[in-house]
C-alpha positions as CSV (number, residue, x, y, z in Angstrom):
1,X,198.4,-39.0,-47.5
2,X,197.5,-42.2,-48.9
3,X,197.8,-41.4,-52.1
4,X,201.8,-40.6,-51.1
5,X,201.9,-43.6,-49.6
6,X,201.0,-45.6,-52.3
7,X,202.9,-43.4,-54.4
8,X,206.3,-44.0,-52.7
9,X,206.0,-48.0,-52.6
10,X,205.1,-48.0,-56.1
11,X,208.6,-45.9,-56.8
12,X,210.0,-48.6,-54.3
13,X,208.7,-51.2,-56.7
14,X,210.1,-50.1,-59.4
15,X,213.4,-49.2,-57.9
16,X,213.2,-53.1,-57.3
17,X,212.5,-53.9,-60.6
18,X,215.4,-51.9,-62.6
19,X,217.9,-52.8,-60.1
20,X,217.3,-56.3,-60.3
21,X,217.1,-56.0,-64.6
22,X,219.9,-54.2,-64.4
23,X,222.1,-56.6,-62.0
24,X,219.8,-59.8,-60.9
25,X,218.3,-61.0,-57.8
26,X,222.1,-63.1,-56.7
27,X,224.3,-60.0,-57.4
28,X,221.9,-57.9,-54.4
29,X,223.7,-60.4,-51.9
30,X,226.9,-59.2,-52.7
31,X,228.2,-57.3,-49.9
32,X,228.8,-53.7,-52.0
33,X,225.9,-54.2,-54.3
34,X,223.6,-54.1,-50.9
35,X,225.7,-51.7,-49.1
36,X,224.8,-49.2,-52.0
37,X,221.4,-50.2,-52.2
38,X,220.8,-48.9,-49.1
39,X,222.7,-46.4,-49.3
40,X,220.5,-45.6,-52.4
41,X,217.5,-45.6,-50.2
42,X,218.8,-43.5,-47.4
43,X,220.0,-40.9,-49.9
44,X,216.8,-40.7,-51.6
45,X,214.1,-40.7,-49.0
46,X,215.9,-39.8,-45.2
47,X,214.5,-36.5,-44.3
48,X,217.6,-35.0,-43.0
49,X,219.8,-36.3,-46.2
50,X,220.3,-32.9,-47.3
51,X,222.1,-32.1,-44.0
52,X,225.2,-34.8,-44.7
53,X,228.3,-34.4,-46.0
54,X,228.3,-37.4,-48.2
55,X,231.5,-37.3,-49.4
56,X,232.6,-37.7,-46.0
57,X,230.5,-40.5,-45.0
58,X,231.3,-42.4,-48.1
59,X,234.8,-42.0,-47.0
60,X,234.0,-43.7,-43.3
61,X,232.2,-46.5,-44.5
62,X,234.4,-47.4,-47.2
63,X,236.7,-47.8,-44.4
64,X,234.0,-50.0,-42.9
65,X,233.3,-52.1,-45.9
66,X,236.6,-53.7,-46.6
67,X,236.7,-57.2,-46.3
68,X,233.3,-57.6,-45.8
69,X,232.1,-60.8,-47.3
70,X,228.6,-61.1,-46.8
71,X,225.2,-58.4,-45.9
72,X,225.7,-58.8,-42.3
73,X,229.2,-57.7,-42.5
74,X,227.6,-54.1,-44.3
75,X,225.4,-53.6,-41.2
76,X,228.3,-51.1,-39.4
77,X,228.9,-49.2,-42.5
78,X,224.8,-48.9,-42.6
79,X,224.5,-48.3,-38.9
80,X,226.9,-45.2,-39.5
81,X,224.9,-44.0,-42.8
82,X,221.9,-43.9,-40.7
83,X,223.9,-42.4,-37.6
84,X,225.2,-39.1,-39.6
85,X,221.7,-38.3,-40.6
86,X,221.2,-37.4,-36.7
87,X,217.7,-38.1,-36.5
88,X,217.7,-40.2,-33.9
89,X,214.9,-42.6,-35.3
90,X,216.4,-44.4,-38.3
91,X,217.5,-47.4,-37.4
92,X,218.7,-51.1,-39.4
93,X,216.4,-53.9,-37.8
94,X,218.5,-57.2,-38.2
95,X,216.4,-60.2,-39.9
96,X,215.8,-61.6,-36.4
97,X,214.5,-58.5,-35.1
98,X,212.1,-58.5,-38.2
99,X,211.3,-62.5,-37.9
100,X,210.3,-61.8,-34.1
101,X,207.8,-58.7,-35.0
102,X,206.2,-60.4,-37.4
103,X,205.7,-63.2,-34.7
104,X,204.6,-60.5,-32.4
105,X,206.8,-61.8,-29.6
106,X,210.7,-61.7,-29.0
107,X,213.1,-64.0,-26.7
108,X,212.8,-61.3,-23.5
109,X,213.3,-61.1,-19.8
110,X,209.7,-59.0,-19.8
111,X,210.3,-55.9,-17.9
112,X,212.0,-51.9,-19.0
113,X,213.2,-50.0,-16.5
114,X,213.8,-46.3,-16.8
115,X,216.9,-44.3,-16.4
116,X,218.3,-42.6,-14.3
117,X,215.6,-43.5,-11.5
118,X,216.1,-48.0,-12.0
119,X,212.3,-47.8,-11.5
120,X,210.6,-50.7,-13.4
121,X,208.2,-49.1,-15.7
122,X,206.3,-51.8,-17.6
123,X,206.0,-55.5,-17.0
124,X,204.8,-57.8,-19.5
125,X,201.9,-59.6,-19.0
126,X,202.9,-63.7,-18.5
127,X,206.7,-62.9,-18.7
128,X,209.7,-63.7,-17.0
129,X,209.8,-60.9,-14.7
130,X,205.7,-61.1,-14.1
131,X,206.2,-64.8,-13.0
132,X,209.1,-63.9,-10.8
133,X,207.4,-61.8,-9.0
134,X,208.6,-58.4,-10.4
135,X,206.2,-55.8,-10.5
136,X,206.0,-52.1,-11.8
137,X,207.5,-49.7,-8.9
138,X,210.5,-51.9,-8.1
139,X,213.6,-50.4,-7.7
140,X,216.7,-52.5,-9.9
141,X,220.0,-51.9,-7.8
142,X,221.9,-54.5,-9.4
143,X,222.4,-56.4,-12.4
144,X,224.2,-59.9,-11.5
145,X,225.8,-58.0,-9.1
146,X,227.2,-54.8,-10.7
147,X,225.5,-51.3,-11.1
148,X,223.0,-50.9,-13.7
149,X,224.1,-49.8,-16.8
150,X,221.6,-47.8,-19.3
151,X,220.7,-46.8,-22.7
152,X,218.6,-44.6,-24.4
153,X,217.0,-43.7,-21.0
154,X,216.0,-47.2,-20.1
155,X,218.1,-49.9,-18.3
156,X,220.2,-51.9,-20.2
157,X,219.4,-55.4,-19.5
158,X,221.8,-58.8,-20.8
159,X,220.2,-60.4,-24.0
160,X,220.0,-63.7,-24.6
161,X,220.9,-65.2,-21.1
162,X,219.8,-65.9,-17.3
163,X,219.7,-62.4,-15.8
164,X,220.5,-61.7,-11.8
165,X,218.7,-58.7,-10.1
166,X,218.3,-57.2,-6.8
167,X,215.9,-55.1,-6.5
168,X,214.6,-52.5,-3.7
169,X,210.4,-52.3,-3.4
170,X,208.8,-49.4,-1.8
171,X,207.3,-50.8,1.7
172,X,210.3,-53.3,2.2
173,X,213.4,-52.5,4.0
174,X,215.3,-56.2,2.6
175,X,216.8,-56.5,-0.9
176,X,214.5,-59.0,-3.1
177,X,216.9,-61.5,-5.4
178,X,215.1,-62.6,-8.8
179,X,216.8,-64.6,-11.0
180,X,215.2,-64.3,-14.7
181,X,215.8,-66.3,-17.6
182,X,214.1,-65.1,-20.8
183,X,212.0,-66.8,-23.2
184,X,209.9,-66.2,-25.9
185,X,207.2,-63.0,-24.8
186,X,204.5,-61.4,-26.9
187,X,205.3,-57.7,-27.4
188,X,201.5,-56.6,-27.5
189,X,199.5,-55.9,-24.6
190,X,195.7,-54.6,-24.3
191,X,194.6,-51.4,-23.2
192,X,193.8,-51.0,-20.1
193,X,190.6,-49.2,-19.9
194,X,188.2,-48.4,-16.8
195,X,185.9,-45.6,-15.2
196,X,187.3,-43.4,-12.7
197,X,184.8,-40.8,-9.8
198,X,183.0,-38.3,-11.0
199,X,181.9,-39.7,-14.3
200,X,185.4,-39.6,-15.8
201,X,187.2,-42.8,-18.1
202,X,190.7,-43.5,-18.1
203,X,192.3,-45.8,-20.8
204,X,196.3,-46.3,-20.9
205,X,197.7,-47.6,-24.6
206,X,200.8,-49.1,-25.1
207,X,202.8,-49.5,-27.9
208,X,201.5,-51.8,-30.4
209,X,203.8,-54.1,-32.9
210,X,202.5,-55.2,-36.0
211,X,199.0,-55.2,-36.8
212,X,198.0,-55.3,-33.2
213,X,195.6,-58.5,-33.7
214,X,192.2,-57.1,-31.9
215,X,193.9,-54.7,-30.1
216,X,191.8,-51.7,-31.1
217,X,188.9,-53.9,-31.5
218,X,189.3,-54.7,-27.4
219,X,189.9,-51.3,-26.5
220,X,186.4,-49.9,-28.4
221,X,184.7,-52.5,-26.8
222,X,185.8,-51.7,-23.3
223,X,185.0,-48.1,-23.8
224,X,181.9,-48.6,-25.0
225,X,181.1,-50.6,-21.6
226,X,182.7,-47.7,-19.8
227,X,180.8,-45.3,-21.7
228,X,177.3,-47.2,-20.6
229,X,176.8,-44.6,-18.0
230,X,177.9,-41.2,-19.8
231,X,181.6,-40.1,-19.2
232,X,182.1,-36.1,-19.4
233,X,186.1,-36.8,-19.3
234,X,188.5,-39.2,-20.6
235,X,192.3,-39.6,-19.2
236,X,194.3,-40.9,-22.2
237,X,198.0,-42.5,-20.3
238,X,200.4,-42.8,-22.8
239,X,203.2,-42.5,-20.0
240,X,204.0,-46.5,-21.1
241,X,204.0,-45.8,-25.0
242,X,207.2,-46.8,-26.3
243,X,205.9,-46.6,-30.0
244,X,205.4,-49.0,-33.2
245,X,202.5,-48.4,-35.4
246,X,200.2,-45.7,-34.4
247,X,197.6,-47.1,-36.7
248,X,196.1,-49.7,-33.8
249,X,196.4,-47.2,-31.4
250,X,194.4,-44.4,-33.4
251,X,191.7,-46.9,-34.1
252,X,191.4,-48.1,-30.4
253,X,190.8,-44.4,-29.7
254,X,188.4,-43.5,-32.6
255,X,185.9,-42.8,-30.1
256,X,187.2,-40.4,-27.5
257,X,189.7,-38.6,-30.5
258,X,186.7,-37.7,-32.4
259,X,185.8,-38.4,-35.9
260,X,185.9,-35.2,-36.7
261,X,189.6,-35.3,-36.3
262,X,192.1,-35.5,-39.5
263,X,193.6,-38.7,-38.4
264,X,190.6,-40.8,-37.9
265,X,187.9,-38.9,-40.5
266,X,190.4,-39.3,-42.9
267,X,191.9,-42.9,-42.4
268,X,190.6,-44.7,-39.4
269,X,187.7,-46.5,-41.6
270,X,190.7,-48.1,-43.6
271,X,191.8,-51.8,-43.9
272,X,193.6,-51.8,-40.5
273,X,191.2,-51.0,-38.7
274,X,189.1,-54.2,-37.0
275,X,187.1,-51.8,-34.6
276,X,183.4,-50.8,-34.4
277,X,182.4,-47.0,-35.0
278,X,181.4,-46.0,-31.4
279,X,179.9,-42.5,-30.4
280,X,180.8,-41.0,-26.7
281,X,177.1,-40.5,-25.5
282,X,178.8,-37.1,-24.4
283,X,180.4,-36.4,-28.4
284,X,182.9,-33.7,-27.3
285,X,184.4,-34.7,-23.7
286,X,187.2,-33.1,-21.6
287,X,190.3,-34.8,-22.4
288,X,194.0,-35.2,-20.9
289,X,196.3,-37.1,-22.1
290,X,199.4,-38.4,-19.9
291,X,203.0,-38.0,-21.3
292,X,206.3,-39.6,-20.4
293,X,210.4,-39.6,-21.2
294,X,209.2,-43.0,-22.1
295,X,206.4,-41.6,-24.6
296,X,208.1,-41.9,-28.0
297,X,207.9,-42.2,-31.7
298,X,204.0,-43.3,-32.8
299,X,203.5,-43.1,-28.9
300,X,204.0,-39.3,-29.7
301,X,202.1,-39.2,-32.7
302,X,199.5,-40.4,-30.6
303,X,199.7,-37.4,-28.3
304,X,200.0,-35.1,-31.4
305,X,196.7,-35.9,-32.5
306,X,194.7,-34.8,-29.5
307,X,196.8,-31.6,-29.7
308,X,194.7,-28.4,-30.9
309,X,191.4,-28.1,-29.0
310,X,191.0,-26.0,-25.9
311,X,188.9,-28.9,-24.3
312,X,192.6,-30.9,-23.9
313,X,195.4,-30.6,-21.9
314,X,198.8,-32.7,-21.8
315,X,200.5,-33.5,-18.4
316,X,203.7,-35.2,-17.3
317,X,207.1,-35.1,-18.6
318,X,208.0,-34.2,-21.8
319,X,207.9,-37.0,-24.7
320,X,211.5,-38.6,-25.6
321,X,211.8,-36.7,-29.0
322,X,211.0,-39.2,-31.5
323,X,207.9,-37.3,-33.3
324,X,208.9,-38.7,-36.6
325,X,207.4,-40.8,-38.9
326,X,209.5,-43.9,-40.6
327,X,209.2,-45.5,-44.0
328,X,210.2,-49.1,-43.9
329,X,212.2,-51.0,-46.6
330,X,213.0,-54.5,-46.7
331,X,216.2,-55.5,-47.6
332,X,216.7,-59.2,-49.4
333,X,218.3,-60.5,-46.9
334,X,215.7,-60.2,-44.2
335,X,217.0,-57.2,-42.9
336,X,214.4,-53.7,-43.0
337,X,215.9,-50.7,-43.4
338,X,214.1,-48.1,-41.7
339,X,214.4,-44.3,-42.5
340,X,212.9,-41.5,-40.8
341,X,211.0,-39.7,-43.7
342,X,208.6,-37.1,-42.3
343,X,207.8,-34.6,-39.2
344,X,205.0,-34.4,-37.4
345,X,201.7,-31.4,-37.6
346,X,199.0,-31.2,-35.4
347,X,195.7,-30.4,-36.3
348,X,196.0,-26.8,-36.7
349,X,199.5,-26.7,-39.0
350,X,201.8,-27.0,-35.8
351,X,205.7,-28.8,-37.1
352,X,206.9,-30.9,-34.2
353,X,210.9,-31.7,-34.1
354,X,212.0,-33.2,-30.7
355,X,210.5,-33.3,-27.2
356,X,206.8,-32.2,-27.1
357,X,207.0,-30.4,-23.8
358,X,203.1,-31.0,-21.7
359,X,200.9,-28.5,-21.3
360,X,201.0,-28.5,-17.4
361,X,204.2,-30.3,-16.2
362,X,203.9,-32.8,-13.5
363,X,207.1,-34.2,-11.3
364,X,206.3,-38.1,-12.4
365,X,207.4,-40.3,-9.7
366,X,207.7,-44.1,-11.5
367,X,206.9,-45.6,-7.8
368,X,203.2,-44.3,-7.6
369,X,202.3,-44.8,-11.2
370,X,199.4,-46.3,-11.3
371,X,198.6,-46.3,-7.7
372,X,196.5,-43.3,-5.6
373,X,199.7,-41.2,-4.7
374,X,199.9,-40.8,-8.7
375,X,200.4,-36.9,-9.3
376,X,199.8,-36.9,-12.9
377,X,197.2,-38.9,-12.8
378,X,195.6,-36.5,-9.9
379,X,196.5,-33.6,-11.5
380,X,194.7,-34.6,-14.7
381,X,191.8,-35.7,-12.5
382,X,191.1,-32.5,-11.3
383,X,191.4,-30.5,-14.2
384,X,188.8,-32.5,-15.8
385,X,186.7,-31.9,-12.9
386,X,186.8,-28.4,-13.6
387,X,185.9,-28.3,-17.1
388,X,182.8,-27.5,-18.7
389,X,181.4,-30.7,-19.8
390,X,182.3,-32.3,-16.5
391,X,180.8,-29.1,-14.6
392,X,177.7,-29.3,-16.6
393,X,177.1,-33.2,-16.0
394,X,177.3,-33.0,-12.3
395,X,180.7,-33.9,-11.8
396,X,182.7,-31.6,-10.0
C-alpha cells in the first residue's frame, strides 16, 4: 500500500515535470492548458473513468469553456468532469477551501444540522453557534425567516454573512431567536473519551482535517486513563464523523482496533502518527461501533476497519455512502483536484460501494444523542453487557 502510494506521486511528479518541459510553468495558467490538465488527471486515475462517455463530456464542457479567461473560469467545466464520473466523492476544492484546511480553521457559523429532521447535530467547540447559546438537540425552524433549505443531507446554511435562526429546543414550548455571525472556527475537535457502568469505555471521533495536531496523541492518552481500571468493552461513536483523513483517527484508536489489525500493524507506526503504543489491559475487548447518515467518507473507513470479528457489532443508521478513498492533486493555481481512486475491503476481502448498512439497526433520534434516552447508544450498551469478555469480567 505504501509502496503504491509512493509509486503514484512519483508518476505525479513526473507528469509535472514533462508537462512543464514540454509547455512551461506560465502556459499551465492558461485557461485550456489547465482545463486539460485536469482533465488528464481525472482520465488517468478516477476509478469510475472507464464508465464515461468521454466524447460526450468533452462536448459539454467545451461548451463550458468558451470564453473563459483565467483557471477559475474552468472550475464548471471541471465540476462537470468530476460530476459524470458519478461517484459522488470527487470533488474541485477552490484555493480558499485549500488555504483554510491547511489553517485547520474556516470563516463558519459553527454548527451542521441534519436533514430532513433540522436537528442540530454537531456544534463546534468556541464557535458562533456555541457562544450563542446553540446546543446539539435544537431544532432549526427557520433560517432569517424562511424554511430551511438542505443539501447533501445537512442544512444548508448562508456563507459568508450574519445568519438569523429560530429554533425549537426539546423542554421549551417558546421559539429561541439567535442571530449568528461567522468567523474564523477551527475544524478539529478532540475525542471525546470516558468510562461508562459496568466496566465499559466509550470514545466518539470526529472528523479530523489535516494532520490533526495531537489529536490522536490526546485520544491515546485519555484511554489509557480510562483503561486504568480494565474495560471489557469499548463503544466507538462515529455517528458525528463527517470524514477527512482517517490517518488521525486510526492512530487515536490504535489501542481498542488492535494491532493485530491490517490498518494499524501495517501503517499506524508511520510518520503521522504522534501517539504512544498502548495495550487494552483486557487485549481483545467487545466492541460496537456507532453509525450515522452523517458517518461518511474516512468516517466510514473508520467503521470498515473494525468490521470482521465476531467480538463487534455496528448499530445505527446506515453510513452516507462515501466508502471511497481520494487521491489529492494540487493544481498551480491553488486549487486541489480531488479524485476518488479506490474502494474500500475489510479485513477479510469484503468490497464496500455505497451505504454500509449496521449490523443491528437502531431508529436514531438526533434529540437524545448523547443524552440517557440515547437508543443506540443503549442498545450498544447492552450488547456489550452480554458478551463474553464483559460476562467473564463481572460485568453483566
Amino acid at each position: 500500500m505504501r509502496a503504491r502510494r509512493w509509486a503514484r506521486r512519483a508518476a505525479v511528479a513526473l507528469l509535472s515535470i514533462l508537462v512543464l518541459g514540454f509547455v512551461g510553468y506560465g502556459a499551465l495558467f492558461i485557461p485550456g492548458v489547465y482545463f486539460r490538465a485536469a482533465l488528464f488527471i481525472v482520465q488517468r486515475y478516477a476509478l469510475m473513468r472507464d464508465r464515461v462517455d468521454w466524447v460526450a463530456v468533452r462536448q459539454e464542457t467545451d461548451r463550458l469553456m468558451r470564453g473563459a479567461r483565467s483557471t477559475r473560469d474552468t472550475y464548471p467545466a471541471i465540476r462537470l468532469v468530476l460530476q459524470r464520473l458519478g461517484d459522488h466523492h470527487s470533488h474541485l476544492a477552490e484555493p480558499e477551501t485549500v488555504r483554510a484546511h491547511r489553517a485547520g480553521s474556516s470563516l463558519s457559523l459553527g454548527l451542521t444540522a441534519i436533514w430532513p429532521e433540522a436537528v442540530v447535530a454537531v456544534v463546534s467547540p468556541d464557535g458562533p453557534a456555541e457562544q450563542a447559546g446553540v446546543r446539539p438537540g435544537d431544532v432549526i425552524e427557520a433560517v432569517d425567516g424562511g424554511a430551511p433549505a438542505h443539501v447533501d443531507g445537512v442544512v444548508l446554511l448562508p456563507r459568508g454573512r450574519r445568519v438569523e435562526l429560530r429554533l425549537r429546543r426539546p423542554g421549551r414550548s417558546e421559539a429561541l431567536p439567535v442571530a449568528l455571525t461567522p468567523r474564523v472556527v477551527p475544524f478539529n475537535r478532540p475525542a471525546t473519551v470516558r468510562r461508562l457502568a459496568d466496566a465499559l469505555g466509550y470514545i466518539e471521533v470526529p472528523g479530523v482535517v489535516g494532520g490533526g495536531d495531537s489529536f490522536d496523541r490526546d485520544a491515546v492518552a485519555a484511554i489509557r486513563e480510562v483503561d486504568g481500571v480494565a474495560t471489557c468493552g469499548w463503544i466507538v461513536d462515529l455517528r458525528r464523523n463527517v470524514g477527512g483523513n482517517m490517518w488521525p483517527m486510526l492512530h487515536a484508536l490504535r489501542p481498542i482496533l488492535g494491532e493485530g489489525n491490517p490498518f494499524t500493524y501495517r501503517f499506524g507506526k508511520g510518520p503521522f502518527s504522534q501517539a504512544p503504543v498502548y495495550s487494552l489491559k483486557q487485549p481483545q475487548p467487545a466492541i460496537a461501533v456507532l453509525t450515522s447518515r452523517l458517518t461518511v467518507s474516512s468516517g466510514e473507513l473508520v467503521t470498515i476497519a473494525f468490521r470482521g470479528p465476531s467480538t463487534t457489532r455496528t448499530f445505527g443508521e446506515a453510513t452516507g455512502g462515501l466508502s471511497t478513498s481520494n487521491m489529492t492533486f494540487p493544481l498551480v493555481d491553488g486549487a486541489m483536484l480531488v479524485v476518488t481512486v479506490s474502494r474500500a475491503v475489510d479485513r477479510v476481502g469484503r468490497v464496500y460501494d455505497g451505504p454500509i448498512q449496521p449490523d443491528q439497526p437502531v431508529e436514531l433520534d438526533w434529540k437524545r444523542v448523547g443524552t440517557e434516552d440515547d437508543r443506540v447508544l443503549r442498545a450498544a450498551a447492552d450488547w456489550l453487557r452480554q458478551q463474553q469478555a464483559c460476562r467473564s469480567h463481572g460485568g453483566a
